[in-house]
Residue, then its C-alpha position, 0 to 999 in steps of 0.5 A: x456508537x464506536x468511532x471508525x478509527x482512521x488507517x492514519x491514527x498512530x498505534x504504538x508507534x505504528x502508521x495503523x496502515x499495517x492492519x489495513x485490510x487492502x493490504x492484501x490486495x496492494x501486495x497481490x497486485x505488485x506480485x502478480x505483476x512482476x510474476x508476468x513480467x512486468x517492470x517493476x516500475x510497471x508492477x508499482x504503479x498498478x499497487x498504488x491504483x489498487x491502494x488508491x482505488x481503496x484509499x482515494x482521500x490519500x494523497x498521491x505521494x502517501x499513497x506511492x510512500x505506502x505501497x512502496x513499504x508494502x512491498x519491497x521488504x528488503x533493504x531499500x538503497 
């Protein structure tokens, strides 16, 4: 029987959180968020809930850390 490999495990110098399949839904959130016209704070903190909801044994600061790399794609300051 095959291991169930961790989202965490490193693959060639990734996080592996790339290929998560929640992804998808974190990043959904967030757009759907700003597209209504909420704070980005607001659209933030409503894609960490969704990771969360989906990754409950992450920590709060990993989790914030994660969705922070999900969806600001452009240079952060």
């Amino acid at each position: 029987m095959a291991a169930k490999k961790s989202p965490s495990a490193p693959r060639n110098g990734r996080t592996g959180f790339e290929d998560c399949p929640c992804h998808a839904a974190v990043v959904r959130a967030h757009a759907g968020m700003i597209a209504s016209g909420a704070p980005d704070s607001v659209a933030l903190e409503a894609a960490v809930r969704v990771y969360r909801y989906h990754h409950p044994e992450v920590a709060p600061g990993r989790a914030h850390d994660q969705v922070e790399r999900w969806v600001f794609t452009g240079p952060l300051h």
